[in-house]
N, C-alpha and C positions, 0 to 999 in steps of 0.2 A: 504494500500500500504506500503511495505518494504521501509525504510529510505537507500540510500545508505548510506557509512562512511562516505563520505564527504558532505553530507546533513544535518547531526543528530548537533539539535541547541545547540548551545552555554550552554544554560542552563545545559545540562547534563555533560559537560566537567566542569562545575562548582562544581557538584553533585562528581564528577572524585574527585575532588581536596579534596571537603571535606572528603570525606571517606577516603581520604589518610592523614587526621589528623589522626595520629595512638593512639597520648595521649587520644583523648577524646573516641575513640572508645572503648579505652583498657580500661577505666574510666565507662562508661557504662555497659561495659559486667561484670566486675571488681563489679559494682552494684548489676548486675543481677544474678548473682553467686550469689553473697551472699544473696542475695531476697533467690535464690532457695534454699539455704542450710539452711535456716532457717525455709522456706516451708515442705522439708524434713524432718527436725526435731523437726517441729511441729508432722509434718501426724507421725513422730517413737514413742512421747511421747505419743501422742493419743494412735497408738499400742498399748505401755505398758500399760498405762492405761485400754483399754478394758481388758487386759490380766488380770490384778489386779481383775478386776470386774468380769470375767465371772472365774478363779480359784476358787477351791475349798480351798486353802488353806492359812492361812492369810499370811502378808508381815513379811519377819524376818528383826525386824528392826537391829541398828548396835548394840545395848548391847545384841543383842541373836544370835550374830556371832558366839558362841560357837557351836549353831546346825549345823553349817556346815558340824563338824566332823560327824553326823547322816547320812546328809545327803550325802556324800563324799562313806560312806559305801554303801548306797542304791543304787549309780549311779554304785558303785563295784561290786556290789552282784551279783550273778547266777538267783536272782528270778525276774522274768520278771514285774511281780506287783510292786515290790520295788526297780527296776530302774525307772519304767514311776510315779511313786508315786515321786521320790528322783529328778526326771529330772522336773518334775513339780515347785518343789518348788524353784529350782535354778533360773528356767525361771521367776517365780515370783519376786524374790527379785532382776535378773535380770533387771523386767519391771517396778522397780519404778522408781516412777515420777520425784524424786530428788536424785545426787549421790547413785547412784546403785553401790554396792560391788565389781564393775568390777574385780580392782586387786585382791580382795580377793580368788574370783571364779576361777581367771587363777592360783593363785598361790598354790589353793587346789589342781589342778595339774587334775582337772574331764576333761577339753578340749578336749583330745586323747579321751576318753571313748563318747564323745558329738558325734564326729567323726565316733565315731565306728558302733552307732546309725544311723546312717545318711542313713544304706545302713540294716537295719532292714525291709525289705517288708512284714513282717510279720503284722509287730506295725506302721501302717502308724501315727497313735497319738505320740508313742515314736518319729520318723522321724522330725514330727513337731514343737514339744518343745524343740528338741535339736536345729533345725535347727534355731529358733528365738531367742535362748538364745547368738551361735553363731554370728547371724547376729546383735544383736547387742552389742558384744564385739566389731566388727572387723567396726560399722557403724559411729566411733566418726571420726574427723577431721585430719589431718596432726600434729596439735598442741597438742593438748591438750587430741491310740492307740500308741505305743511307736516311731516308726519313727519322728511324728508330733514335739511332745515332745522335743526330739532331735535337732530337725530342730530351733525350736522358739530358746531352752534355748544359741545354736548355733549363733542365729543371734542378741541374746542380748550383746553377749561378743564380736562381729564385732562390737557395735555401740562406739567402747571405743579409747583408742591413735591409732594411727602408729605399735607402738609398740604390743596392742592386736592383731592388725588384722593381722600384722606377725607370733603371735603365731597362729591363724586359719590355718593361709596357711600354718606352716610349719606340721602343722600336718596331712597334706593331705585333708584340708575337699574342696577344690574350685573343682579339678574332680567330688567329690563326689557333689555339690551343680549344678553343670552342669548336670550327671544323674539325680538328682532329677527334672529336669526343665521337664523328661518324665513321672514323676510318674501318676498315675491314679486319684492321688488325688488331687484335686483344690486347698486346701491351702497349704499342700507338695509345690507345684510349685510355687504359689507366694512367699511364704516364702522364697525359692531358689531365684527367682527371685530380691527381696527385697538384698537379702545377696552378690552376685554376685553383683548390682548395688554399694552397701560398699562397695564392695571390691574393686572394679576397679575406682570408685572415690578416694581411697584414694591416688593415685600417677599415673604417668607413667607405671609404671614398676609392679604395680600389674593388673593395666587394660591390660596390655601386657601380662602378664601371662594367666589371667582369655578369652582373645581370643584366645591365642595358642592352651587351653583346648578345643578349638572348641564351646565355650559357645554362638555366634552370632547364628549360625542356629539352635540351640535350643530353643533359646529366642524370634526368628521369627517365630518359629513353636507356639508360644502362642498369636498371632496379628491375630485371624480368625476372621469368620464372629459369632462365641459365646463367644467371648470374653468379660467379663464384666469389668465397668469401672475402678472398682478396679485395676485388672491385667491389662487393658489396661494402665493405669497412672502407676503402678509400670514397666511394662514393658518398657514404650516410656521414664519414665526415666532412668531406666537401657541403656537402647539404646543410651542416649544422654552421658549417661558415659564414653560410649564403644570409641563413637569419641573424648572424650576431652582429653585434654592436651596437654602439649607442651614438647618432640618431640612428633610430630604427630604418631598415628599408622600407620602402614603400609597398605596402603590403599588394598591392596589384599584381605586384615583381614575384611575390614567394607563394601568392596563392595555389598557383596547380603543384605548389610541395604538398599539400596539406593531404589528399589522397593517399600519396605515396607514404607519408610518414606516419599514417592512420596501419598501413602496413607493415609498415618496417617498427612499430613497435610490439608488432608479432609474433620478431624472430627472437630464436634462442640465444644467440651468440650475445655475450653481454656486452662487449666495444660499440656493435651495433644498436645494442639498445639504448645504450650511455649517450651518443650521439645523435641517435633519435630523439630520445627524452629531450637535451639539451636544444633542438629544435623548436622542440614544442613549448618550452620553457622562455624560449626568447622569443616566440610568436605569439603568445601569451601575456606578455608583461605590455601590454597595449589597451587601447583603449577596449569599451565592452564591444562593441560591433566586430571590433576583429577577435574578441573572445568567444560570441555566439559563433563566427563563422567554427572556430576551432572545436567548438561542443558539437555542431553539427555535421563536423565533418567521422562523428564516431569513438572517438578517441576515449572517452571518458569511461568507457565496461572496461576497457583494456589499463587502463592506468588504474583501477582498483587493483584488479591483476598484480601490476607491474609494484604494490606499492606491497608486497609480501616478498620481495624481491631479496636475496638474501647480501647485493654487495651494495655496500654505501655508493659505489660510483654510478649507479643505475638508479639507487633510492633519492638522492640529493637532486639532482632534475626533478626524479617524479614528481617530488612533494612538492617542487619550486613552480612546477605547471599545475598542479593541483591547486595549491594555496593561490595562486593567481585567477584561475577559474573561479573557486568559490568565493573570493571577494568580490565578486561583476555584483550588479545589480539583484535585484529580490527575480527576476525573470530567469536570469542566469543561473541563478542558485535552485531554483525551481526545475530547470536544463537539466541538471546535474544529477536529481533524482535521488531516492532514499539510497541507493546502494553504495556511492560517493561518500552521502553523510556518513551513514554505517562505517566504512574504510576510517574515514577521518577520527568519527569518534569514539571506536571501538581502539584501530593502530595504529593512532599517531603514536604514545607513549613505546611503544615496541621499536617504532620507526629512528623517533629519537634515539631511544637509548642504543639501539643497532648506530646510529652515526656517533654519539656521543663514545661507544666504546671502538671505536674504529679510530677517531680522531684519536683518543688515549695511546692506542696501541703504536701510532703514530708520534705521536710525542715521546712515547715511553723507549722508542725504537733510534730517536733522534739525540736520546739524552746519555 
């Protein structure tokens, strides 16, 4: 049976009050970001790492910086062998494990040619190595066949400041990283997908950009039913990039996520769900009109669900899209339905205490 408004118990107007401590909210997510960016940046290193291991060609370390000039010529030349041969080895000393040549690489001035690469259908290898070398210039933090080729050497020089991933964009490659999300080729598109999620985490105003480009319905067009987990955990967090920050995007922009994310809070795999949740959680913290769109898009059986979830990195979203929904209006609240209330005011106290001894074990482990 449906609670009216003036039925629904005290307890949940309690639950009201706490979500409106905005310090400790902001303090959690504030965590959880940084959890996730360091998750990220584990799963990048990994990348490079494989990429060291499965290259042909060894790492240049920094006293044989002088090859660069070699290699500088190779990514120049007319001969299709000795760009994906020269785009190779960038991508390599790109993918080291520790301070990788970043500025070097942009300041050889190869970038625009990495770009140029990007739309090579011929050399879907060349596509690749550019396009990872890029992605990780442009994948560092606010602070601090020949297409392939292309793609990777591309997504290496995204993983670098503020400042690299400017130089990606200015040289046209985020269009070009949005067609590639169609290519034919499976790692082509992840790689895209990896490079586009830098890009648009590193501010406002490049995740604004990287939508305008039309890159959401293309990044939904890789959430099927053959999607592997890989691409799925790179995609659902590119998607959670696409919602964050503050000013919000313009919700017009993120609307057809909201289907898919109604989905992808389905799956088992917890990274996916972490990132999901954290989607819904910044599409949520908006006005009530774009909260009703978000209740009727389903979601709300499934986040009772999700909120018995047994890892705080899946619970902290939930309750953060939760407690955001049941604040909207008496219509909203009404949306949400007895089973919501119930969740709220039966586990929250389990919810808490499950984060509260998580954080502990945390501190406990730092100390």
């Amino acid at each position: 049976m449906t609670l009216r408004p003036n039925d629904k118990p005290n307890p949940r107007r309690r639950y009201k009050t706490a979500v409106h401590a905005e310090d400790c909210r902001r303090r959690r997510e504030d965590d959880m970001i940084e959890i996730r960016k360091n998750k990220r940046e584990e799963s990048l290193q990994k990348k490079r790492r494989e990429g060291e291991a499965s290259s042909q060609f060894p790492t240049v370390e920094h006293n044989e910086i002088d090859s660069l000039t070699a290699m500088v010529a190779g990514v120049r030349s007319n001969d299709a062998s000795a760009q994906l041969e020269a785009t190779k080895k960038f991508r390599t000393i790109l993918s080291r494990d520790r301070n990788p040549p970043i500025d070097e690489v942009v300041e050889s001035g190869v970038v625009p040619r990495f770009v140029e690469f990007l739309v090579r259908e011929d050399m879907p290898q060349l596509q690749f190595e550019a396009a990872w070398a890029l992605t990780n210039i442009a994948s560092g933090t606010s602070e601090n066949t020949k297409t392939f080729e292309a793609a990777w050497a591309l997504t290496n020089i995204a993983s670098g400041t503020s400042e690299n991933t400017k130089t990606v964009i200015d040289h046209g490659a985020v269009p070009l990283f949005v067609t590639l999300l169609s290519s034919p080729s499976n790692d082509v598109r992840d790689q895209a997908v990896w490079a586009l999620g830098n890009i648009a985490g590193d501010s406002p105003k490049y995740r604004d950009l990287v939508l305008n480009h039309g890159a959401l319905v293309s990044l939904l067009a890789q959430l099927n039913e053959y999607t592997g987990l890989s691409m799925l955990r790179n995609s659902t967090w590119t998607l959670s990039n696409f919602c964050r920050g503050k000013p919000q995007p313009a919700f017009e922009l993120v609307r057809p996520a909201l289907p898919a994310l109604q989905r992808l809070i389905l799956c088992d795999d917890s990274e996916v769900l972490t990132d999901a949740c954290w989607a819904l959680a910044y599409l949520s913290d908006g006005t009530n009109d774009k909260i009703n769109e978000i209740i009727e898009a389903g979601v709300c059986g499934q986040l009772v669900q999700i909120l018995q979830h047994p890892s705080p990195s899946v619970l902290i979203p939930a309750v953060r899209t939760v407690g955001n929904i049941v604040t909207g209006d008496d219509v909203q609240t009404q949306w949400t339905d007895a089973p919501i209330a119930t969740a709220l005011d039966i586990g929250i106290l389990r919810i808490r205490l499950k984060i509260a001894a998580a954080n502990l074990n945390k501190v406990e482990g730092e100390s």
